[in-house]
N, C-alpha and C positions, 0 to 999 in steps of 0.2 A: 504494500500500500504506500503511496509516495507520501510526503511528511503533510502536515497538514497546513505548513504558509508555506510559500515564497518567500525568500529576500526579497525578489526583485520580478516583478507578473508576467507574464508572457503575454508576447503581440503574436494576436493567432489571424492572419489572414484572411477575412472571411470569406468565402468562395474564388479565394486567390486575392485580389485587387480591384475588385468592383468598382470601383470609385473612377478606375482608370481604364479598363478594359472589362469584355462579356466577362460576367462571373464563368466561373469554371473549364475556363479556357486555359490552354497551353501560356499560353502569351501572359494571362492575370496570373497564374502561380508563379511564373519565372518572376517578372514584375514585384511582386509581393515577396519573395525571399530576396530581390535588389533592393528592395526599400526598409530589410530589416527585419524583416518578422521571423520568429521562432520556432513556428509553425503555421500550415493551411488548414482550413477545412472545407471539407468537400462533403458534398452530401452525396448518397450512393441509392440508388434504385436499380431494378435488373431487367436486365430483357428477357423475351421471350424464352431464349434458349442458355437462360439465367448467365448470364454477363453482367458483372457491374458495373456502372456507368454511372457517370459525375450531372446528375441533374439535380438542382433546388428540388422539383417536384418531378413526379412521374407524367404529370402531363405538359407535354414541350411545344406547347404552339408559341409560345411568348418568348422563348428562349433560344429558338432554331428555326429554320427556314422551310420547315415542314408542309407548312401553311400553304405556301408555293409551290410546291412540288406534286404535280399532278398524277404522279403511280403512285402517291398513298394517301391520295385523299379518300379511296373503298373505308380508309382505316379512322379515319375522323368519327368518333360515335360520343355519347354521354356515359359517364359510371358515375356513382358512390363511390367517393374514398375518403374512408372517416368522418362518414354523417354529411360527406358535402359533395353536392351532385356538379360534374364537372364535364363539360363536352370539348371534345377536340381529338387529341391525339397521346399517346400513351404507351412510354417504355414496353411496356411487356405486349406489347401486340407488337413488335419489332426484332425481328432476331438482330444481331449486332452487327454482321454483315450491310442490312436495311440500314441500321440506324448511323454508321459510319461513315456512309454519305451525306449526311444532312453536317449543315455547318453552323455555327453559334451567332446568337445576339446579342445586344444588349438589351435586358428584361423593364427598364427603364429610361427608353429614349428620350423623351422630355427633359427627364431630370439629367440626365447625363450623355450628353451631343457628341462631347471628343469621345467616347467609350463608344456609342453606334458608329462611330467612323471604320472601326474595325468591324462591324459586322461582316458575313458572308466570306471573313481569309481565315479561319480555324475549324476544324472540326470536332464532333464530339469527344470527350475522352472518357476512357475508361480507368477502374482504379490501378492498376497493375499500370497505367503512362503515368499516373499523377507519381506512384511511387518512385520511377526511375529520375522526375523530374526533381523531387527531394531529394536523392541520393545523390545526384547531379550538384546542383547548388548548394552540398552541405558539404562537398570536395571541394567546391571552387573554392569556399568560405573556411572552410578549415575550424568548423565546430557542429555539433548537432544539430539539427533541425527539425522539425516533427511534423505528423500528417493528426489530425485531430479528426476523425472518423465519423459524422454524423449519419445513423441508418434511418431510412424513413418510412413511414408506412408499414412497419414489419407486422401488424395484424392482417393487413389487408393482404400482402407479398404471400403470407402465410397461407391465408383464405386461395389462393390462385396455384398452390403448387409450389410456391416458391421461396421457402423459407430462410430471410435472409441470414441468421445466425448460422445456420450449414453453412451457407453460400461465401459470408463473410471469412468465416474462420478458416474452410479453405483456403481463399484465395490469400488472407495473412499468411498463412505457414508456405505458400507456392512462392510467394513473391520474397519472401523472407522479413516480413514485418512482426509477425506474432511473436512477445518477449522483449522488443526495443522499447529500450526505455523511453524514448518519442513516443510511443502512439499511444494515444487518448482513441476510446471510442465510448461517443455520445448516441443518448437516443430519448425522446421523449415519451419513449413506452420500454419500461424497467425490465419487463420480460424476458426484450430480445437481448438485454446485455447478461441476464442470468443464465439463457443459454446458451450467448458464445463464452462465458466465463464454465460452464457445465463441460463445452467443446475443447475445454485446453485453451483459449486465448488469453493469455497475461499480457494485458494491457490496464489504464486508468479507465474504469468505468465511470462513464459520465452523466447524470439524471437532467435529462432537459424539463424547464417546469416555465409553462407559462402563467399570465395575470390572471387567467380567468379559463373557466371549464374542467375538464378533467382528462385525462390519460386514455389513447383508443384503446390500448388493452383491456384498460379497467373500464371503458364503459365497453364493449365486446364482452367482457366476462360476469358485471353485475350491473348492467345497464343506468336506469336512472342512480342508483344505489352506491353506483361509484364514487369512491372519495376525491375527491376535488384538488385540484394543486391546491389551491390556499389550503387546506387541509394539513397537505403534504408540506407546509412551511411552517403549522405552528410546532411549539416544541417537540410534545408531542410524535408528529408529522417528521419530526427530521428523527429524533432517536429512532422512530421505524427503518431510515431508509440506512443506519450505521449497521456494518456489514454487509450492504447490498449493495452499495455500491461505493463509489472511493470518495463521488463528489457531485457535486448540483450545480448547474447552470440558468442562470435565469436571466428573463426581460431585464432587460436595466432599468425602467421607474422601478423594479421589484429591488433594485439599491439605492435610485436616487429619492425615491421617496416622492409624498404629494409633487405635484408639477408647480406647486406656486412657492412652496416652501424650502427654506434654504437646509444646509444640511443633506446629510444622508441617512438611511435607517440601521441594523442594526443586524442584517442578515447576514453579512460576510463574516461578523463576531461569529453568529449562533452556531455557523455553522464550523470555523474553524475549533469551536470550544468540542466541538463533537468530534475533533480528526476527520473534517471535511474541506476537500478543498473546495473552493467558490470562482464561479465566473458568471460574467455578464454580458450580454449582446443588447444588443450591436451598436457599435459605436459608428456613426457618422457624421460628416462634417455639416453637409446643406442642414439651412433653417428647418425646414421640413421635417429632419427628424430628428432632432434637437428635442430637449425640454422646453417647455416654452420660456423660460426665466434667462437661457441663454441664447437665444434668436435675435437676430439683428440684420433688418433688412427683408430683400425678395426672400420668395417660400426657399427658391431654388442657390440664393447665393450662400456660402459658408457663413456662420454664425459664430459665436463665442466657443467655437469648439474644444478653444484650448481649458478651459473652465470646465465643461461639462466633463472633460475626457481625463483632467485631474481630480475633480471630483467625484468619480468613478474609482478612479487608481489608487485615491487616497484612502482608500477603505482598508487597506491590505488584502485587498484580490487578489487570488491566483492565475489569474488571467482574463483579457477582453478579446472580446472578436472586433476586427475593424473591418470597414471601404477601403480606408484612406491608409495603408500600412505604415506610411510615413509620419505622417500626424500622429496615428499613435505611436509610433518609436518618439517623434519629439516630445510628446505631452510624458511620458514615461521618464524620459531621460531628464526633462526638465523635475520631475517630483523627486527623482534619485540625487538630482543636485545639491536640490533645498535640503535635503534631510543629510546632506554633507556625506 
């Protein structure tokens, strides 16, 4: 189990460098270990013919050029995936061959214009490229680097034949990740990381918990009845989750506290008093998604980021997800200064 603070948090990537390029592209991981970050996270869905593949979500209209491409538009239909009914296009109706031709987006144009200039030059990736690309830049750099593993949907993968905890833990032990003291694997449904931890994979399991609702596994298994992430954060709520898993990740109001109120709350203590470690998403720069106390200006231009992203890190967090990998290495290094 790794110790329960940091000295000093890690700047985790969030789907590479967002901020600057299509998330989970070739181009945003490399980007995102040039600008410093410690580690990526990738979020992982599978195809048809169980490949895993670096998608935010399993369905990829927003993300890839799918949309455009007229031999698989037969494949455009609507599912359920976790209570939320979704039409378009969908990893697992793709064998990897299919899906290997289609090429990356950026999932928010408007907000970020230089990032769609690179639309349509990258291709999908899968987890076994993201791994050689870490392996790659943590030679050039001459220190570790890490992949921070997010599985998604694993009730639903499950439900279809495709159980990603087999699927993951394979391809860890193929590619040579399972055991590296780098890899983190996150998931918002507890389940899948208790059986790739059942499967042999030593790794940091990671409990993703959001502001509101509850866990697919747990409403798939006790429906209404399911206990709720807030649940899952009072006292209570966390001593459950000691020995399940190593650490808890959450929304960032879930550290910054009220949006008007100064300060932050009290969760990064709670949970490290438990030998927990703590992280928080997503840090970004634009107004837009900022707290509102540090917005300044258009929705779309950079706000006080440097404030909200110290005030995050001032918590003694174990780590942030960023856009911006740069911004947060400066907002990090700048709190490491002060404290001499």
């Amino acid at each position: 189990m790794p110790s329960a603070s940091r000295a000093t948090p890690l700047i985790i990537g969030h789907r590479g460098a967002p901020g600057y390029r299509p998330e989970h592209s070739r181009s945003s991981y490399e980007l995102a270990f040039a600008l410093g970050a410690d580690s990526v996270e990738p979020d992982v869905v599978a195809t048809k013919d169980g490949v895993l593949v670096l998608r935010h979500e399993n369905e990829i209209s927003g993300t890839t050029d799918v949309a455009d491409r007229p031999e698989f538009a037969h494949l455009r239909t609507t599912k359920t995936v976790d209570d939320a009914e979704l039409t378009g296009w969908f990893t697992e109706d793709f064998t990897w061959e299919e899906l290997s031709t289609l090429t990356v987006r950026e999932r928010i144009p408007g907000v970020r214009p230089s990032s769609a200039s690179f639309d349509g030059t990258q291709g999908v990736l899968r987890l076994s490229d993201l791994a050689e690309v870490v392996d790659a830049a943590a030679e050039q750099q001459g220190r570790p680097l890490g992949m921070t593993v997010e599985i998604k949907h694993a009730t639903y993968f499950e439900g279809l034949g495709l159980p990603l905890d087999e699927l993951v833990a394979a391809e860890l032990s193929r590619i040579g990740w399972n055991g590296r003291s780098e890899l983190v694997v996150e998931s918002f449904e507890k389940t899948v990381l208790v059986g790739l931890a059942a499967r042999g994979v030593s790794a940091e399991f990671v409990y993703l918990v959001e502001r509101s609702g509850a866990a697919a596994d747990l409403v798939a298994r006790d429906g209404g009845a399911a206990t709720t992430y807030a649940a899952e954060l009072t006292d209570a709520g966390l001593d459950a989750l000691v020995g399940v898993v190593h650490g808890v990740s959450v929304d960032k109001p879930l550290v910054l506290g009220d949006d008007d109120a100064a300060g932050t709350t009290d969760l990064v203590d709670r949970l490290h008093a438990r030998g927990l470690t703590a992280y928080a998403w997503t840090l970004r720069a634009e107004n837009r998604f900022l707290a509102p106390r540090f917005r300044r200006g258009a929705a779309d231009a950079f706000g006080d980021w440097q404030s909200e992203f110290q005030a995050v890190l001032g918590t003694g967090i174990d780590g942030v997800f960023v856009d911006h990998t740069d911004l947060g290495v400066a907002a990090r290094d700048a709190l490491v200064d002060r404290r001499g």
